[in-house]
C-alpha positions, 0 to 999 in steps of 0.5 A: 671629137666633136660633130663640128670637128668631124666635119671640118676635118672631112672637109679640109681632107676632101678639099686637100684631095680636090687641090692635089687632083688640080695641081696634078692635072695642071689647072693651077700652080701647087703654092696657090693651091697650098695658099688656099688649103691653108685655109681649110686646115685652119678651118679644122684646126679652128673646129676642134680637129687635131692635125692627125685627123687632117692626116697628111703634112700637118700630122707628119709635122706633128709626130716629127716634132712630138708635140700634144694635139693642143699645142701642135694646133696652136702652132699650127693656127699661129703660123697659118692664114690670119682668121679674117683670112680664111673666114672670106674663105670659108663665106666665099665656099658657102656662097658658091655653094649656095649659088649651086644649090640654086642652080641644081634644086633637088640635086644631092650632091648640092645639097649635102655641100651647101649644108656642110658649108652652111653648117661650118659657118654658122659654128665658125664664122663671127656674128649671129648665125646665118638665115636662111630664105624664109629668114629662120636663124641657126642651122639650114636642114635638109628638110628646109632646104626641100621645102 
């Protein structure tokens, strides 16, 4: 598995986590929170991940149906959101990410999550690869971001 499916699919698992937590709590409805999730998973599957990576229904599904890793993700990008869909997705995490970082400087926590969403994006999202402040190209670094 590559680093850009390693991360997406931690990511779409601690998102999944984060989603469930919410609908358990009551903060919003379970189908809005599966709307939102299917745009993680066809952010992973999208990376390179293979539903078993993702765990959970995705992989249930696949081994129900016993299908390979590259035809069980085709179906599953097929049937899930639209690419236009989950890259607003995708853009609109990094920029609350972003806007974190911003308001928490230093903060590691912050840091670690804007990387990962710049990272997800700039493998991910159509276009040249983002900039950051001092308007270098490519991917954000730790110690960029420190400077």
């Amino acid at each position: 598995m590559t680093s850009c499916a390693t991360v997406a699919a931690q990511e779409y698992r601690r998102r999944k986590a984060s989603i469930d937590a919410a609908v358990a709590a009551g903060r919003f409805a379970r189908v809005d929170g599966e709307r939102v999730l299917a745009n993680w998973l066809a952010i992973a599957l999208s990376a390179g991940a293979t539903p078993e990576q993702c765990g959970g229904a995705p992989h249930a599904w696949q081994q129900e149906i016993g299908l390979a890793d590259i035809f069980a993700r085709h179906v599953l990008l097929q049937e899930g959101p639209a690419a236009h869909v989950w890259h607003a997705e995708l853009a609109r995490a990094r920029d609350k990410a972003r806007e974190k970082l911003h308001a928490r400087p230093g903060d590691a926590d912050a840091i670690r999550r804007y990387l990962t969403l710049q990272n997800l994006s700039d493998w991910l999202l159509p276009g040249p690869p983002s900039s950051s402040e001092e308007g270098g190209p490519g991917v954000v670094s730790q110690e960029r971001l420190a400077a």
